[in-house]
Residue frames relative to the residue before (quaternion, step in Angstrom):
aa qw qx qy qz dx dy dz
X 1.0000 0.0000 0.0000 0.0000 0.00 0.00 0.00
X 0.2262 -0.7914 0.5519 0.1341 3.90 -0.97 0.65
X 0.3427 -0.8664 0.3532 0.0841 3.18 -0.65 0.60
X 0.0841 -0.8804 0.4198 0.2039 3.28 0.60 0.44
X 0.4981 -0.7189 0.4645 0.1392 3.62 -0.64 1.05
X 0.3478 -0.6330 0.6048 0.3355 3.79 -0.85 0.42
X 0.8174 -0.3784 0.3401 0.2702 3.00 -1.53 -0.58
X 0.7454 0.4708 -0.1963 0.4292 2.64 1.81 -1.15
X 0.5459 0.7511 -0.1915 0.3181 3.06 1.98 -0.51
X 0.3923 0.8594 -0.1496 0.2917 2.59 1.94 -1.41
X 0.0896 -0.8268 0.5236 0.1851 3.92 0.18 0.69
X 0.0090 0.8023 -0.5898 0.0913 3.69 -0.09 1.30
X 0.7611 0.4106 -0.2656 0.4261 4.05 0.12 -1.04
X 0.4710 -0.5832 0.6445 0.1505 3.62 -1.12 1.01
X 0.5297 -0.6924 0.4419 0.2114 3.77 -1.33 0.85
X 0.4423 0.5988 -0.3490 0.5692 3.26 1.62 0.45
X 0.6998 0.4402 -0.2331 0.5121 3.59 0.85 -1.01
X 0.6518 0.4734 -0.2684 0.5281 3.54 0.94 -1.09
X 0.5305 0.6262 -0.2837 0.4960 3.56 0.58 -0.32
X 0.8526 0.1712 -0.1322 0.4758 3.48 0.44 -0.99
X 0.4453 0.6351 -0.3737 0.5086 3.32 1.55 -0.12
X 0.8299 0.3227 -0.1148 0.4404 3.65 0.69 -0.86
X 0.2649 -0.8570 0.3149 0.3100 3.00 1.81 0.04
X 0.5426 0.6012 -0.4463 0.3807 3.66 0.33 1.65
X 0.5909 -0.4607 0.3377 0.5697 3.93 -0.63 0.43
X 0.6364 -0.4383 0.5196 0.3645 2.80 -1.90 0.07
X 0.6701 0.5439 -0.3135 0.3960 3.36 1.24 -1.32
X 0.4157 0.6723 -0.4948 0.3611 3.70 1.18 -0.80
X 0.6055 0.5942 -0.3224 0.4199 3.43 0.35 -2.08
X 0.8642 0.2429 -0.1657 0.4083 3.26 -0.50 -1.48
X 0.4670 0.3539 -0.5506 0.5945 3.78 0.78 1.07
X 0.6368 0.5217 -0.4151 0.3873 3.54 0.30 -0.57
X 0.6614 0.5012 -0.2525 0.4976 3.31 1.38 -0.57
X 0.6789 0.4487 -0.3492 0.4646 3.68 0.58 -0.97
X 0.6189 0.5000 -0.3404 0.5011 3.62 0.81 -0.97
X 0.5121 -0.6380 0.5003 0.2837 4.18 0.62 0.31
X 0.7359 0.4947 -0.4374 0.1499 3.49 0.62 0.52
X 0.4547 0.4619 -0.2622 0.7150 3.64 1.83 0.71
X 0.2184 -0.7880 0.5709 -0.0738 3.10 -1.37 0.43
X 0.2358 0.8656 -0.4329 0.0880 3.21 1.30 0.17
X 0.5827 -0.7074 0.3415 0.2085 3.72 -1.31 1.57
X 0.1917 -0.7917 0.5636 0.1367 3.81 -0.01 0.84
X 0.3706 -0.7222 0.5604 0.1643 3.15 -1.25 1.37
X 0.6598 -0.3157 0.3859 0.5622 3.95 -1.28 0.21
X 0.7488 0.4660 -0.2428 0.4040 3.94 0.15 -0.28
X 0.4495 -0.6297 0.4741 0.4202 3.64 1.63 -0.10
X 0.5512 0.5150 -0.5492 0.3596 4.04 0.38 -0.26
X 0.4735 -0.6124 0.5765 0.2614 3.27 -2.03 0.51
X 0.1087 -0.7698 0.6207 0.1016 2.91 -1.61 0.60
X 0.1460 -0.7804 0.5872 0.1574 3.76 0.05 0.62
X 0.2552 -0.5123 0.7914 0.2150 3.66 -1.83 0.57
X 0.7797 -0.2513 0.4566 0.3471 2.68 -2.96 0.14
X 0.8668 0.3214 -0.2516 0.2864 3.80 0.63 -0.43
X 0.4572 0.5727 -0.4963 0.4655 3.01 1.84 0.35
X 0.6177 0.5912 -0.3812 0.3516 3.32 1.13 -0.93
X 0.5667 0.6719 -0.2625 0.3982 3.65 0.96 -0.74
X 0.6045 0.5101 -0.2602 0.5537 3.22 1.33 -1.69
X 0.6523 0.5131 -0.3440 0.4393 3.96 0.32 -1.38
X 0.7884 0.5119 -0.2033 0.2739 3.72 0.86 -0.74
X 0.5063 0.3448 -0.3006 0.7311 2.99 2.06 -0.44
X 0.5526 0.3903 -0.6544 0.3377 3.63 0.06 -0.09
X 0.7069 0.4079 -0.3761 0.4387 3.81 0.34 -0.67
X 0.3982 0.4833 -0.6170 0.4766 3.88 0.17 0.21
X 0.7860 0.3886 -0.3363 0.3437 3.24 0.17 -1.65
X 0.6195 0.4882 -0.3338 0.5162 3.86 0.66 -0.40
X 0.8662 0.1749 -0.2299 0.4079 3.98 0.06 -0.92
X 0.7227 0.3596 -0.3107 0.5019 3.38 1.15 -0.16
X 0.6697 0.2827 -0.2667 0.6328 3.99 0.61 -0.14
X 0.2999 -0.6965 0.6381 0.1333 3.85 0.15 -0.21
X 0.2580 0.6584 -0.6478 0.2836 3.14 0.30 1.36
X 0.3013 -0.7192 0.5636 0.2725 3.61 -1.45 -0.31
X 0.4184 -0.8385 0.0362 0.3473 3.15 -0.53 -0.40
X 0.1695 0.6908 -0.5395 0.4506 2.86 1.25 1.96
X 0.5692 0.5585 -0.3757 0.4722 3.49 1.38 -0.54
X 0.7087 0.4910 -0.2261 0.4534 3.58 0.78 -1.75
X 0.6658 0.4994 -0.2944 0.4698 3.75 0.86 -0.28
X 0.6333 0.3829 -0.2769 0.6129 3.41 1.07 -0.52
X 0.5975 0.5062 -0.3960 0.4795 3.48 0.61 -0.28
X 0.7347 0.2485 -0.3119 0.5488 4.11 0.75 -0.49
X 0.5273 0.5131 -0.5440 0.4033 3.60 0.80 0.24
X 0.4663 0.7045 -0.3608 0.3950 3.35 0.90 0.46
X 0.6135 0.5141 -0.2339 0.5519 3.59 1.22 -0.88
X 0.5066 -0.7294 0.4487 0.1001 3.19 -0.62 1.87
X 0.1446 -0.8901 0.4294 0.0479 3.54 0.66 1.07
X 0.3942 0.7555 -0.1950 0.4856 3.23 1.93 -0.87
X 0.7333 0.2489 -0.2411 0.5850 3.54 0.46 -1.36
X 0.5271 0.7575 -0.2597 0.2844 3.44 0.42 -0.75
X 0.7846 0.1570 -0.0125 0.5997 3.04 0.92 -1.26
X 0.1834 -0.8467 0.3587 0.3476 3.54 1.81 0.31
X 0.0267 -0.8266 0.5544 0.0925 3.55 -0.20 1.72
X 0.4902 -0.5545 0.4985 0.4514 3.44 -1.13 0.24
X 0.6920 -0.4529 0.3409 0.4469 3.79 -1.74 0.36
X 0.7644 0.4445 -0.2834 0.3712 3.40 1.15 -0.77
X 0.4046 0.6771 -0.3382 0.5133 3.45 1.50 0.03
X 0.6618 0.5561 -0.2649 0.4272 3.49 1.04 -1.36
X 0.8434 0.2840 -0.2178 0.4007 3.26 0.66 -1.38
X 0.5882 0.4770 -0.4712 0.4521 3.31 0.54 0.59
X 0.5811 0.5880 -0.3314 0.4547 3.80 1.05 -0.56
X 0.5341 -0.6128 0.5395 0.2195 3.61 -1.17 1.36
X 0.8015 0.3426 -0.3020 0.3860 3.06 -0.01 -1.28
X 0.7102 0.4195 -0.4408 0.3541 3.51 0.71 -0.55
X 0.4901 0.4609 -0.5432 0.5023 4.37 1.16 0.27
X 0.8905 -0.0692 0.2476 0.3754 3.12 -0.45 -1.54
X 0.5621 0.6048 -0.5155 0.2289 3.84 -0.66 0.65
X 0.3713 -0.6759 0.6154 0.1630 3.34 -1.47 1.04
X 0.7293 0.3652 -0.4160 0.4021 3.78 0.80 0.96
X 0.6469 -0.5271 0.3027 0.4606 3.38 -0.93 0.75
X 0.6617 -0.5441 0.2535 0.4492 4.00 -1.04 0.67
X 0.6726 0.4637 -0.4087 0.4069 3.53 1.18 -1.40
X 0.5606 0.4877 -0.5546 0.3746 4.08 0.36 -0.01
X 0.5654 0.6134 -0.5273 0.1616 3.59 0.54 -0.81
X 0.2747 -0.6607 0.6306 0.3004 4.28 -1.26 0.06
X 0.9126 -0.3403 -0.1720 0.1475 3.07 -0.69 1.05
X 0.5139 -0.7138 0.4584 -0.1277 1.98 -0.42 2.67
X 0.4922 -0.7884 0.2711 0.2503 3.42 -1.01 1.46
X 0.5679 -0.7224 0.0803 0.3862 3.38 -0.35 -0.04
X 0.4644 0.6177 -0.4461 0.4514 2.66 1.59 0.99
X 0.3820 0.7040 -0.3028 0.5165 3.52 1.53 0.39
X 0.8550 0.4042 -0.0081 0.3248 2.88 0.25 -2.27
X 0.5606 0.5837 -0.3779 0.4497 3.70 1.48 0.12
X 0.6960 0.4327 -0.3044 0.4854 3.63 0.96 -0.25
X 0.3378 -0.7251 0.4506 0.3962 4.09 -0.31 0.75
X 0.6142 -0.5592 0.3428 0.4388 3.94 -0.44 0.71
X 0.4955 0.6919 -0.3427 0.3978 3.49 0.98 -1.11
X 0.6360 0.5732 -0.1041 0.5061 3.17 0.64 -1.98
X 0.5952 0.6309 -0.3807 0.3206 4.18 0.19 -1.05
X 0.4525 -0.6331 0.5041 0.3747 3.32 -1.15 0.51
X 0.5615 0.6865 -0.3224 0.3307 3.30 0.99 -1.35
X 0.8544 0.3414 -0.1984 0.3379 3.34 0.52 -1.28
X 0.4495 0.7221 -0.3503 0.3922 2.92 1.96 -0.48
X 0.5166 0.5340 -0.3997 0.5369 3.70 1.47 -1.77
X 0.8337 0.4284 -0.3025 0.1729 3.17 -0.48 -1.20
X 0.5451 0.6035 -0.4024 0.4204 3.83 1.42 -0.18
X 0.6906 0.4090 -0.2612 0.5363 3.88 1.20 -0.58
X 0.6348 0.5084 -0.2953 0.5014 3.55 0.79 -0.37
X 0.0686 0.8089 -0.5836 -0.0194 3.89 -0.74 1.38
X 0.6476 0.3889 -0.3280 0.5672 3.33 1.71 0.16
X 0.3127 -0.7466 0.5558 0.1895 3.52 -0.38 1.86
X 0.7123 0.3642 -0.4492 0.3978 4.10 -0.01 -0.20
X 0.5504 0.5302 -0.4320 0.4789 3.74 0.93 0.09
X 0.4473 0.5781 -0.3146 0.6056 3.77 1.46 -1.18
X 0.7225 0.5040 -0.2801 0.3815 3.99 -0.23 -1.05
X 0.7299 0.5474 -0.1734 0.3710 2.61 0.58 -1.82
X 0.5122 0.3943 -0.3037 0.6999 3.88 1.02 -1.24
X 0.8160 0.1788 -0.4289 0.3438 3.65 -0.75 0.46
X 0.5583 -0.6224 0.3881 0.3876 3.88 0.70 0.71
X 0.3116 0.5156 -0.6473 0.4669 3.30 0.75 1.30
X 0.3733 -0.6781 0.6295 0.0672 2.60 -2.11 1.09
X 0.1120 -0.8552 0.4959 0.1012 4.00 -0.19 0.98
């Protein structure tokens, strides 16, 4: 299946540009990356490329760091919250086999092996993570899924 990208999806800005746009190191980024919370699109050459919605994600991730003082064990446990489950509308038997939906204090795309009804879509690519790159207030995020906070 191909996907056809929006605009915002579109990987256009170089990790140099995205960096000073958001006002952090390059090196910051590429922790932001190892620590699973960015995704940034890798060209045939290994360079980043960041979209309008990575850039968004990188921007609420900092709220969540300079304005709530969170880290990121805090900011990960904080999106392992979003009911991927409903989201992706698992079946009961999907559920019980699925980590994130018993027990975990990291967002689903970190989990290691992720069933295979999980593991066929590239995390990047997920709706879940997609919700979760525009969204810097997690009880508003909840809240649009009939969770009660």
């Amino acid at each position: 299946m191909v996907e056809i990208l929006t605009e915002n999806d579109r990987p256009q800005f170089s990790i140099g540009v995205v960096a000073e746009m958001i006002g952090v190191s390059v090196h910051a980024l590429r922790t932001y990356e190892t620590a699973g919370l960015v995704y940034p699109f890798r060209t045939n050459s290994t360079r980043r490329m960041y979209s309008e919605n990575d850039i968004s994600r990188l921007r609420n991730i900092r709220i969540m760091i300079e304005d709530r003082g969170l880290n990121f064990a805090g900011i990960k446990a904080l999106m392992s919250l979003a009911p991927c489950w409903d989201i992706k509308n698992c079946t009961a038997s999907e559920r019980a086999i699925c980590p994130a939906f018993k027990d975990t204090v990291e967002p689903c795309w970190l989990i290691e092996n992720k069933p295979h009804f999980c593991s066929e879509e590239e995390c990047k690519e997920c709706q879940v993570y997609k919700e979760l790159t525009l969204s810097s207030n997690m009880k508003q995020y909840l809240q649009s899924h009939g969770k009660t906070v």
